[in-house]
C-alpha positions in Angstrom: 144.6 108.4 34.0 146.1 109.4 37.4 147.3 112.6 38.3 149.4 114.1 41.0 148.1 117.8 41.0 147.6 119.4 44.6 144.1 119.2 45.9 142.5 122.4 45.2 142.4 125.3 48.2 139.4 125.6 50.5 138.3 129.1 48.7 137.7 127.5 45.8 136.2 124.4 47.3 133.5 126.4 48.8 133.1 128.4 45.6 132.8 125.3 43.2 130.1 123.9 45.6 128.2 126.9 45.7 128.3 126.6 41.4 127.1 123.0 41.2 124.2 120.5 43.3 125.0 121.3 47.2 125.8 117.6 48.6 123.6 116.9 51.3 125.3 114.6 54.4 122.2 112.3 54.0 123.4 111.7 50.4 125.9 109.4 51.3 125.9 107.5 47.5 127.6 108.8 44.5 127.0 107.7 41.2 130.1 107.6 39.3 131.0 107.8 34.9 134.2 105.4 35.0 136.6 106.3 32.2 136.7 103.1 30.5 136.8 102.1 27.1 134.8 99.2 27.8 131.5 99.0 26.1 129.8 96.5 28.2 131.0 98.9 31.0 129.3 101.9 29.7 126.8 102.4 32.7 127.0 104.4 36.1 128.3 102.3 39.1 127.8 103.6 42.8 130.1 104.2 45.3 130.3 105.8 49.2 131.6 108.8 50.2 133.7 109.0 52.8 132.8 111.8 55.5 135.3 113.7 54.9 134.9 114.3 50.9 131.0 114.9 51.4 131.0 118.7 50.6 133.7 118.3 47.7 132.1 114.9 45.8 129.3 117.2 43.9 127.5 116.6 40.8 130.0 116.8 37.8 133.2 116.6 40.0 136.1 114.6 39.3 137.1 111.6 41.5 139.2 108.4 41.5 137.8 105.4 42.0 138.9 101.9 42.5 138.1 99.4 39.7 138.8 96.0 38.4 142.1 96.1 40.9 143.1 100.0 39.1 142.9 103.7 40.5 140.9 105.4 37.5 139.0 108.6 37.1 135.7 109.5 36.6 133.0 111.9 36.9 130.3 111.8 39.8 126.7 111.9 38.1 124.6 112.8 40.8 124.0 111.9 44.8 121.9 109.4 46.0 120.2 109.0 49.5 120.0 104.8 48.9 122.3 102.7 46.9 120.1 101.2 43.9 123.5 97.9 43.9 122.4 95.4 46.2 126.3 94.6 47.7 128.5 95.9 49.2 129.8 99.1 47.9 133.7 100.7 47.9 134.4 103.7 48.9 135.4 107.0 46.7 139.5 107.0 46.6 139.7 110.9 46.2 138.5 113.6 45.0 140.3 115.4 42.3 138.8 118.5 42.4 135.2 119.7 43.5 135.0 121.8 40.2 131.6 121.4 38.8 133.4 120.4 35.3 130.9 117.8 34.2 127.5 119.7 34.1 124.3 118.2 33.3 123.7 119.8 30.1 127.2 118.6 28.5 126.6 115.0 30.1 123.2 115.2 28.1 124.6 116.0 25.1 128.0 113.6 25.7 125.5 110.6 26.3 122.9 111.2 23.0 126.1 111.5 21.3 126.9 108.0 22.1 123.8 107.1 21.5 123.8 108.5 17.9 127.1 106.9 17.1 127.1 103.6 19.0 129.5 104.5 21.2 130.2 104.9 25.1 129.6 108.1 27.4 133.4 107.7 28.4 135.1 107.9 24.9 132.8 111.0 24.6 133.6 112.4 27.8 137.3 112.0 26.9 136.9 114.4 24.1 133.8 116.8 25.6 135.7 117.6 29.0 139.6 118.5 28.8 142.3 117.0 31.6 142.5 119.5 34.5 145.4 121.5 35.0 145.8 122.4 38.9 147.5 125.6 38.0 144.8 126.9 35.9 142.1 126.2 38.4 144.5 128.6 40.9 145.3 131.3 38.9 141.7 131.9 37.5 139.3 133.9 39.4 136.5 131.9 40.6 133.8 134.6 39.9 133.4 136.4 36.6 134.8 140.0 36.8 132.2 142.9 36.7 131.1 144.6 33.7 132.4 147.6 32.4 130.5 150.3 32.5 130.7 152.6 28.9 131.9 156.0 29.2 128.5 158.5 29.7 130.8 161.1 27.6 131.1 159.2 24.7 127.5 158.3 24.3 124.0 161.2 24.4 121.7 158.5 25.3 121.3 157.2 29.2 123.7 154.8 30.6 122.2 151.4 31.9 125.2 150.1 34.1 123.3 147.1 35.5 123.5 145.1 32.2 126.2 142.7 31.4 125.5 142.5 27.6 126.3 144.7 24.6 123.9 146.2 22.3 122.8 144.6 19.4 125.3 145.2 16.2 123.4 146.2 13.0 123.2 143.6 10.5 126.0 143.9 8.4 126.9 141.2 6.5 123.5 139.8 6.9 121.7 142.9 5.1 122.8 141.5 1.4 120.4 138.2 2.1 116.4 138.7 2.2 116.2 136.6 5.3 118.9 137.7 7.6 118.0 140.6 9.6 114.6 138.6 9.9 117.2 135.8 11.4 119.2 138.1 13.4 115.7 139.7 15.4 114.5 135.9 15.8 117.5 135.2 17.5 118.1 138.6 19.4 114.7 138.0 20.8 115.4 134.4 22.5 114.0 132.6 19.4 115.4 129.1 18.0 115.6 129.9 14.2 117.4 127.1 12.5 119.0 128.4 8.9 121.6 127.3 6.1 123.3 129.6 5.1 124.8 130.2 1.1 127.6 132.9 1.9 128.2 135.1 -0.9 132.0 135.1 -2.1 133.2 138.3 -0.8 136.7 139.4 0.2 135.8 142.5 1.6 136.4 141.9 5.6 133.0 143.7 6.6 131.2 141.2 4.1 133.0 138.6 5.0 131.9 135.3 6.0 134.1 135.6 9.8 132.5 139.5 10.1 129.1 137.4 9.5 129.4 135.0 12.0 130.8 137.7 14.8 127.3 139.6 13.9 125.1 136.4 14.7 127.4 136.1 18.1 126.6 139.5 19.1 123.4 139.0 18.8 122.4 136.1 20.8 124.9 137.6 23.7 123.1 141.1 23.2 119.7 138.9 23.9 120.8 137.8 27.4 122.3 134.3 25.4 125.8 132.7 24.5 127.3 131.5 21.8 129.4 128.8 20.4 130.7 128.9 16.8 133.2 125.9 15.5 134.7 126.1 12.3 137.0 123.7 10.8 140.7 125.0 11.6 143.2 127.0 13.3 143.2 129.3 10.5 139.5 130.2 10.3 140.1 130.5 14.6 142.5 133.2 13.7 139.9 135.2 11.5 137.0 134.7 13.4 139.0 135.8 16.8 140.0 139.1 15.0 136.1 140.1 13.7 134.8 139.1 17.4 137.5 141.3 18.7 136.4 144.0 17.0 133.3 143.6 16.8 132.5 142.5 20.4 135.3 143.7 21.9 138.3 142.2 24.0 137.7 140.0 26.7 134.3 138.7 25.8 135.0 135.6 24.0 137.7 132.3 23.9 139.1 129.7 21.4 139.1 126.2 22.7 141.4 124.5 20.0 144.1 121.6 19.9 147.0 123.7 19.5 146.6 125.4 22.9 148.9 124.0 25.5 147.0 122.1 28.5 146.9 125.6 30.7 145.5 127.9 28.5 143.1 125.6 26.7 142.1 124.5 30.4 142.2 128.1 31.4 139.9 129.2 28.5 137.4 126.0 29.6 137.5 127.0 32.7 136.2 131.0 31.8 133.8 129.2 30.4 132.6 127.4 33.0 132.5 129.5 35.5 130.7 132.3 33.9 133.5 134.5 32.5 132.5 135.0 29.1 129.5 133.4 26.7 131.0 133.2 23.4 133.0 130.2 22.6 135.1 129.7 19.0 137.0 126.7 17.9 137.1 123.0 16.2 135.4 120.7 16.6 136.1 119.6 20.3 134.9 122.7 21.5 131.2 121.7 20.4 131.1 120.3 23.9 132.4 123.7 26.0 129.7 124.2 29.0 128.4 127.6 27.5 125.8 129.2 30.3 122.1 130.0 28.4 123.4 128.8 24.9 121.3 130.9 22.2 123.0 130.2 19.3 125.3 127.5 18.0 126.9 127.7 14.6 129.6 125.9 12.3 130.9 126.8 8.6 131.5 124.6 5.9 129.7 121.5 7.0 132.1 118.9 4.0 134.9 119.5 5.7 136.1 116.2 6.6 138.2 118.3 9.4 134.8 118.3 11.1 134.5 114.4 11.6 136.1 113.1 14.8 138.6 110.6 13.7 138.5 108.8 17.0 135.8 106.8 18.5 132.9 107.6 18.7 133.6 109.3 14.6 130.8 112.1 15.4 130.8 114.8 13.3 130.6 118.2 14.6 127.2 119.1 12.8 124.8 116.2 14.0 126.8 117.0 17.7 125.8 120.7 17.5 122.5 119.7 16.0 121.5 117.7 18.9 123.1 120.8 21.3 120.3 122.9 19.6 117.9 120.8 20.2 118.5 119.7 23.9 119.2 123.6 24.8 116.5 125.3 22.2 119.3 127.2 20.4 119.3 129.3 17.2 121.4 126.9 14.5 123.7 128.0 11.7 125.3 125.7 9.6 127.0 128.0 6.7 129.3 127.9 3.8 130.0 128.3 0.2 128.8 125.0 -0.9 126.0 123.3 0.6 126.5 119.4 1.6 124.4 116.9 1.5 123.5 116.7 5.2 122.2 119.9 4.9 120.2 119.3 1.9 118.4 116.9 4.1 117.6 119.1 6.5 116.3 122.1 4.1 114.1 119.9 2.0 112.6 118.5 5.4 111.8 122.3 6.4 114.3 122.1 9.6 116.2 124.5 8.3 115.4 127.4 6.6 117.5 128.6 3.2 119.5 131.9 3.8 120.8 132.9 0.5 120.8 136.0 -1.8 119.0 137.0 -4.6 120.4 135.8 -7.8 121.5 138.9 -9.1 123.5 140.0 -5.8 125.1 136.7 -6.5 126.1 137.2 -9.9 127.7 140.5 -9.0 129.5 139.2 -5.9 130.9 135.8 -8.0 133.9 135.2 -9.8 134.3 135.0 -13.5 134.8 131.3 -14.2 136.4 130.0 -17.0 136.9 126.3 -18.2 140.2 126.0 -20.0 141.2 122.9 -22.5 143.9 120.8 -22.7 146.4 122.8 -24.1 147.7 119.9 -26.0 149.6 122.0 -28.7 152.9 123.0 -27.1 153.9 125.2 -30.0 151.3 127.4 -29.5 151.3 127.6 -25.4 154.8 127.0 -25.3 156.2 127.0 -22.0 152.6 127.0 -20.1 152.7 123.5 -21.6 155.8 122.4 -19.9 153.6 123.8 -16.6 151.0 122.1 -17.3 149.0 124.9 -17.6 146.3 125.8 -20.9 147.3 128.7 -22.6 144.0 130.4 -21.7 145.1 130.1 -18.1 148.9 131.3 -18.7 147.5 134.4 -19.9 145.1 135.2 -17.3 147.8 134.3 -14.8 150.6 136.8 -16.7 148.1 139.9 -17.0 146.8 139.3 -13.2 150.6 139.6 -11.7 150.6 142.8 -12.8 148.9 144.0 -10.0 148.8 141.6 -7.1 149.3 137.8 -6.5 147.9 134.7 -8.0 146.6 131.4 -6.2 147.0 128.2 -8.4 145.0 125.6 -6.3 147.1 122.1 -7.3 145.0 118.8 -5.8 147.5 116.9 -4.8 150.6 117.4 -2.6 154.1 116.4 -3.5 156.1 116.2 -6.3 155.0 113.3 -8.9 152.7 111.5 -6.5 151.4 108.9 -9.4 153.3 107.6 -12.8 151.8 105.8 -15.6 153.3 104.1 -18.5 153.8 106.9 -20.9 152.2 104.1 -23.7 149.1 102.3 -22.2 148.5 104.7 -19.6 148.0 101.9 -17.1 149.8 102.9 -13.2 152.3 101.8 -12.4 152.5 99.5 -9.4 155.5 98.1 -7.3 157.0 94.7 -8.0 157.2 94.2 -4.4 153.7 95.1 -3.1 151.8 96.4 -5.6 151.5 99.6 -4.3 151.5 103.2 -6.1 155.0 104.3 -7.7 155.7 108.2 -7.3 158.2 110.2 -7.4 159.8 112.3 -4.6 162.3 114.6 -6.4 163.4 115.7 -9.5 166.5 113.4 -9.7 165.5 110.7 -7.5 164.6 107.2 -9.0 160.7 106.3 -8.8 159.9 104.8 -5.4 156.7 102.9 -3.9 154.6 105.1 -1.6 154.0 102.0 0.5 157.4 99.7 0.9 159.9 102.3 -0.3 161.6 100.2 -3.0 163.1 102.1 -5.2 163.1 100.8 -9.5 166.0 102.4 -11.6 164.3 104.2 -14.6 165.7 102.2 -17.3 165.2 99.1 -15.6 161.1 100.2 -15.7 159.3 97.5 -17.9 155.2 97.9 -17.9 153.6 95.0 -17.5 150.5 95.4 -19.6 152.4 96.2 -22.6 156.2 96.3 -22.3 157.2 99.8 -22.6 160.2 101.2 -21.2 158.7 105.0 -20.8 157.4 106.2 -17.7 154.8 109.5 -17.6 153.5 111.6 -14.5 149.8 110.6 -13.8 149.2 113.2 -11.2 151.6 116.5 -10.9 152.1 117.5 -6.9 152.4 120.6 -5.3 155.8 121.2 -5.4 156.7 120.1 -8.6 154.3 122.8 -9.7 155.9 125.1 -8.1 159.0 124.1 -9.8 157.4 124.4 -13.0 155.3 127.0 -12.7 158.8 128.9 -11.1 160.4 128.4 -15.0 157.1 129.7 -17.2 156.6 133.0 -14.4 160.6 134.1 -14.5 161.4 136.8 -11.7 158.2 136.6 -10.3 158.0 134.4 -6.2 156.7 131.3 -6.1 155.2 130.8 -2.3 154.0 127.1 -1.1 151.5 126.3 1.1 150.6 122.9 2.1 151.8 120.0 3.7 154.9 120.8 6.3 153.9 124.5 6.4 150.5 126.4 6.1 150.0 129.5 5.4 147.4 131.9 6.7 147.8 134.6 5.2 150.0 136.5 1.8 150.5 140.4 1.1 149.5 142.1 -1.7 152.3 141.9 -4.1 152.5 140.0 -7.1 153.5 136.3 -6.6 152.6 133.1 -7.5 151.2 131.2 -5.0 150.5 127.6 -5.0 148.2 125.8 -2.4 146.6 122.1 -2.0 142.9 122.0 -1.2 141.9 123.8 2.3 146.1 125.3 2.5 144.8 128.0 0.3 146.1 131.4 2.3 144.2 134.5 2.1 145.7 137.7 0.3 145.4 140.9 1.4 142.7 142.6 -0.7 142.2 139.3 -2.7 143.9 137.1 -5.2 144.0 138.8 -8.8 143.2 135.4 -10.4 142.5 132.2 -9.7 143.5 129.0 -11.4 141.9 125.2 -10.5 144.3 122.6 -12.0 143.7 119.0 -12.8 140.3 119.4 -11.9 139.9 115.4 -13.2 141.7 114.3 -9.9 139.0 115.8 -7.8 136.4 114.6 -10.0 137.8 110.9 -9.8 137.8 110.8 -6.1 136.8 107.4 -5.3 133.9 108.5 -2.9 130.3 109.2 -3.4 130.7 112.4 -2.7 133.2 113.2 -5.1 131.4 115.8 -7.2 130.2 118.1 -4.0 133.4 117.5 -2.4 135.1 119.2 -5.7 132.5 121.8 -6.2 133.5 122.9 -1.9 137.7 122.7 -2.8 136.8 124.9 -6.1 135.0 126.9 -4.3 136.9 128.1 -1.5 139.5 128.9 -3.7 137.7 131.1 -6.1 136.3 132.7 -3.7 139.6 134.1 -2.5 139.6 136.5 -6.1 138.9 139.7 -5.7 135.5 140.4 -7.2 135.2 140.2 -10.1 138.2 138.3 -11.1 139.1 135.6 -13.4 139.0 132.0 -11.9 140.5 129.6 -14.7 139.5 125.8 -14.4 141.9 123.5 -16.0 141.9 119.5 -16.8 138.4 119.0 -16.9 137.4 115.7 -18.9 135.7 116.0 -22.0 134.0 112.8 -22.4 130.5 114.1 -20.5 129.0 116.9 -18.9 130.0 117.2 -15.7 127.5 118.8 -13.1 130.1 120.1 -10.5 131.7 122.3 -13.4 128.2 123.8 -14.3 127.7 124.3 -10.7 131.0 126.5 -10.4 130.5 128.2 -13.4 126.7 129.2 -12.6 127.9 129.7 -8.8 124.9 127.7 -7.8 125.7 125.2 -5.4 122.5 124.0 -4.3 121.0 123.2 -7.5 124.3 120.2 -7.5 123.0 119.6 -3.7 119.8 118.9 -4.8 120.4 117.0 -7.8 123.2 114.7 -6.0 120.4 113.8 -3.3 117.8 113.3 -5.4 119.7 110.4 -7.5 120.7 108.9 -4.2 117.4 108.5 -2.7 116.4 107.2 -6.2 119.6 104.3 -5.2 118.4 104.3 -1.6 122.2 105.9 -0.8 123.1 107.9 2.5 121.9 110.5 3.5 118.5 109.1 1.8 119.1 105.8 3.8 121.9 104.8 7.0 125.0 103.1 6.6 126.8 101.8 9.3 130.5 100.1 8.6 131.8 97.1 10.5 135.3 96.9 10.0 137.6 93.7 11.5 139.3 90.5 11.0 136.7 88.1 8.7 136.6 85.6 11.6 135.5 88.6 14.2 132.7 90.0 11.5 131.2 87.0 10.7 130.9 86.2 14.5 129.6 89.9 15.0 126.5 89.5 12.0 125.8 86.2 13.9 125.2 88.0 17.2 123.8 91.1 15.7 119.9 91.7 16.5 119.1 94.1 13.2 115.8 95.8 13.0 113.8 95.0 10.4 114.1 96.7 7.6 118.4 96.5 7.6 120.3 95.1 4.9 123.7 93.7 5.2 126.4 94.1 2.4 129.4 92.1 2.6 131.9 90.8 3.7 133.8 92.5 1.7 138.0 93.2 1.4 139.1 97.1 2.3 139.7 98.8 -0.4 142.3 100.6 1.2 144.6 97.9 2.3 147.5 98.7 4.4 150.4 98.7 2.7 151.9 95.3 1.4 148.2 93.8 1.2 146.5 92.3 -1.4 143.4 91.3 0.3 141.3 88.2 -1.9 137.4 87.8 -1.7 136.5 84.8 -0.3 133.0 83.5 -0.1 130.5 84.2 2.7 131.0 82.0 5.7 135.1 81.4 5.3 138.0 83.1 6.6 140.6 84.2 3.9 144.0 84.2 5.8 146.0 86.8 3.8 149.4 86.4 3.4 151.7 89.2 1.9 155.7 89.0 1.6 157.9 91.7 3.2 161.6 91.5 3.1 161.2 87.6 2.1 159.5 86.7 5.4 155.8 85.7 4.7 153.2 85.5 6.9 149.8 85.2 7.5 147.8 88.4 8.4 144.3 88.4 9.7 144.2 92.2 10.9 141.5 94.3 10.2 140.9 94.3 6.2 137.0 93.5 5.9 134.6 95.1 6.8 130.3 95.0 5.8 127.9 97.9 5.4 124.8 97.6 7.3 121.7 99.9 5.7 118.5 100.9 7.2 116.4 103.9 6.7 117.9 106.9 8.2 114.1 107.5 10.7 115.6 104.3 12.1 119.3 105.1 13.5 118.7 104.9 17.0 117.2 101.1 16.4 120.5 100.5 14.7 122.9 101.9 16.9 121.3 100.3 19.8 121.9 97.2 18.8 124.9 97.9 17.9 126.0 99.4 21.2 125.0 95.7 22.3 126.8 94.0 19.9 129.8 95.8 21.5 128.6 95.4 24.9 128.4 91.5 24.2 132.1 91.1 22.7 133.3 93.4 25.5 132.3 91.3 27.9 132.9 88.1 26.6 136.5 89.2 26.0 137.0 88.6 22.1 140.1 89.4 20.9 139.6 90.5 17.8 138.4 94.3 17.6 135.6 95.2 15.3 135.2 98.7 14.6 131.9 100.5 14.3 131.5 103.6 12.2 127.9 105.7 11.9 127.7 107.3 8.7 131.3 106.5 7.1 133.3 108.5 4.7 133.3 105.5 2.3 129.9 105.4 2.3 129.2 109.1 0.9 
């Protein structure tokens, strides 16, 4: 996109040039990244460089470019003494700025991420390298400032005021696991240990899992190294910036997040870049900051879908930061409570190496869990009924608020997100589009989620067997709350979750109810815990539904103070259920290993690659036509979304034909042929790169041949876990 910010000043000209590749006047080519979303355009095209932007146009620069008739920006790759084009080449339009942003190691990493995900080096490079901001570049000194020297008074032993590092910190956190100081000397003395870590449920904030990770920083920057640690929101940003405060001190490290405005994230790059500081926290976008002499890179809670990109290429942060260890030769971390399945992978193929205490420092450091019935007799739990809450949990819940607040984790936001017929059980849908009913109030008539049409209660009639009754399926957040408010009188109800979430409570006794990853943390811990409708995280229509409800559960309960009770309510009866067990026994990666082993038994991902194609039928069964698999891939589909967009009711239709779908809104029907099919494409996961590149030329192909129709490549898809 064009800009127009003022050219930066000669001072800082000279210093950027001295910080990247000197240009050399004989180098008259440049080999420019145009941003492009173009697949078949994803390759370096050369252009001259006019005499007077010779000592600015360095490696990793920006520049503006003419191309295809349009000004657009790009990044300049290296210099070249002879054109490798055989015509005649354009000239560079400008340069930007001579700031080194794009260095090699990032356009590395940027392009084996687009690799990895069939993508191009420009949608990467949109999210790896953030829009300049002429101000910052200004107002930011262009060398690092010098250490400061400690005080010789407040320390006996000699003063070496030549080095720019601290000591390293004792272990900490790290002492309660047999393997972590072991860790921490590997990585203090320039090793590349690679480790999954099991953190212990703690809420003590020198035990802590934030005081753990600003140990492991401190380390690799007291071994001459930086660090970069991502984590999965602005929340865990705000703990992690408080332990490196104090524990590295102020000054010495930056968040990179999506909340910043465009100067101070820019500004914060831009320290970065030039050398200011070495330790780098944030999400996921700051996996790509240009740390100098990475040592260490590290992430927590690897499930969290708020690590997966949701635009193109879909990376998620741990395969990018994966790679970064591997290109660089860094120390890895990937920590957490629960252990996913990617992980497993990696620990059962001896890449990484299991940090995790010894089972009876666990049992001492976990929560007391309890699995509550049904509480189907309302006479004898009386108004923890009408809460939907077991007796067993109503108690815990009115003996912990006598000294400090209680978190009530509730799965699903809202008020009475899904009804059913209070006779057959059987949802109920909308007339209109068959989408969900819910209900948005108390008061307010049952509406659909999708079309907004709104049914009168008594003109509700169920179509499977007549009744007139309506029941809530699913209980949200707030009308919880409003529940919860009437069987707790006098006591506060706070809500966190969507709208407005909270980061942190006090002390005093409240009631305080939170969807999955709102959860704030209480000062000195929650008294008690309670896990409600644990069936509607078990019934999660995704593979991964039984680690993904053992991670929510878990982050929760480890909120309680130790020792605690953590109550789990609306578990289903009918079988055994391994997640529950798992919570209970606070062992989280005996359910890892169990969950992988059935899926490589079923040749499911992670055991084998999926890849999902997802377009208009027409446009997929062109693109399976024109797709060169490796051997060894299996193709499954066409098949309808699941997940239509509202008003949809997508039909299979047999291989070979295009179903055009028609749905009725307001009484004007059409036909539809957006994007509701898609196939899944398998291979064995040692064969990605095969896939991926034939994938990438499967794009490259309808790029160029101009198809209209869009179909959409995902690596490793959420459906498919």
């Amino acid at each position: 996109m064009a800009t127009d910010e003022p050219e930066a000043p000669a001072a800082q000209r000279a210093a950027a040039r001295d910080r990247g590749d000197t240009p050399d006047r004989n180098l008259p080519v440049a080999a420019v990244v145009v941003e492009t979303p173009l697949a078949h355009l994803d390759r370096v095209f050369e252009y001259t460089v006019p005499e007077e932007m010779t000592a600015d146009a360095v490696a990793g620069a920006r520049v503006r470019v003419r191309f295809a008739g349009r000004d657009l920006e790009g990044f300049v790759i290296e210099r070249r003494a002879q054109p490798q084009h055989e015509g005649r080449l354009a000239p560079l339009r400008r340069v930007v700025s001579p700031e080194p942003v794009l260095t090699p190691e990032v356009r590395t990493l940027a392009r084996a991420v687009a690799d990895r995900y069939a993508g191009t080096l420009s949608d990467v490079l949109r999210l790896a390298v953030p829009k300049r901001h002429a101000t910052a570049e200004r107002n930011l000194s262009l060398q690092p400032p010098p250490p400061a020297a400690p005080d010789p008074a407040e320390t006996a032993e000699p003063v070496d005021t030549t080095t720019t590092f601290p000591p390293a910190p004792e272990p900490g956190p790290w002492a309660a696991y047999p393997a972590g100081p072991a860790w921490l000397r590997r990585v203090a003395d320039g090793g590349s240990p690679r480790a999954a870590w099991s953190a212990l449920p703690t809420r003590r904030r020198d035990d802590d899992w934030p005081r753990a990770f600003a140990v492991a920083a401190a380390t690799a920057l007291a071994g001459g190294r930086g660090a970069l640690l991502v984590v999965p929101d602005h929340r865990d940003v705000v703990r992690l910036d408080r332990e490196l405060t104090e524990v590295l001190g102020a000054g010495r490290h930056v968040r990179l997040t999506a909340d910043q405005g465009p100067q101070a994230r820019y500004t914060a790059w831009l320290k970065v870049l030039r050398g200011h500081v070495r330790v780098v926290i944030g999400t996921r976008a700051a996996a790509f900051a240009p740390v100098h002499d990475l040592g260490l890179v590290a992430w927590w809670d690897d499930g969290d879908d708020l690590l997966a990109e949701p635009r193109a290429p879909y990376h998620q942060t741990g395969v990018v930061l994966s790679l970064r260890a591997d290109q660089c030769g860094a120390a890895l971390l990937s920590g957490g409570f629960v252990r996913s399945l990617r992980t497993q992978v990696e620990v059962e193929a001896g890449r990484l190496v299991a940090v995790s205490a010894e089972p009876v420092v666990v049992r001492a450091a976990a929560p007391v869990v309890t699995v509550a019935g049904e509480g189907l007799d309302e006479e004898r739990d009386g108004p923890a009924a009408r809460a939907h809450l077991p007796s067993r949990a109503w108690r815990v819940a009115k003996d912990a608020l006598v000294d400090g607040p209680v978190l009530v984790q509730v799965p699903r936001r809202g008020y009475l997100p899904s009804l059913s017929c209070a006779e057959c059980r059987s949802a109920v849908r909308c007339a209109r589009c068959a989408g969900p009913m819910a209900l948005g109030s108390s008061g307010a008539p049952p509406a659909c989620r999708w079309c907004g049409t709104a049914v009168a209660t008594n003109d509700f009639e169920c179509t499977h067997c007549g009744a007139r009754r309506l029941r809530s399926a699913v209980t949200g957040a707030r009308r919880t709350a409003e529940e919860i408010g009437r069987a707790f009188p006098g006591v506060p109800v706070i809500a966190s979750g969507s709208g407005e979430v909270l980061a942190q409570v006090g002390p005093e006794p409240a009631i305080v109810i939170a969807t999955p990853g709102a959860e704030p943390v209480a000062d000195g811990g929650y008294t008690a815990v309670l896990l409600l409708d644990a069936w509607a995280s078990l019934d999660l229509p995704v593979l991964d539904a039984p680690l993904e409800s053992l991670r929510r559960w878990a982050a929760a309960a480890a909120l309680a103070r130790p020792g605690r009770a953590v109550v789990l309510s609306g578990v289903p009866e009918v079988v055994a259920l391994r997640a529950v067990e798992a919570l209970v026994r606070w062992d989280p990666a005996w359910l890892a290993e169990r969950e992988l082993a059935e899926r490589r038994e079923l040749d499911l991902p992670p055991a084998a690659r999926f890849v999902q194609l997802t377009g208009p039928r027409r446009a997929l069964d062109d693109a399976l036509v024109h797709l060169d698999l490796p051997a060894g891939a299996s193709v499954l589909g066409p098949m309808p979304v699941s997940t239509s967009r509202p008003g949809q009711a997508a039909q299979a239709a047999p291989a070979g034909q295009v179903s055009h779908v028609r749905h009725e809104s307001h009484g004007d029907r059409r036909a539809d042929t957006g994007p509701d099919w898609h196939v899944f494409v398998r291979i064995d996961s040692r064969r990605t790169l095969e896939l991926t590149s034939a994938l990438s030329s499967l794009r490259a192909f309808r790029s160029a041949r101009k198809d209209a129709d869009v179909v959409t490549v995902r690596v490793d898809p959420h459906e498919s876990w």
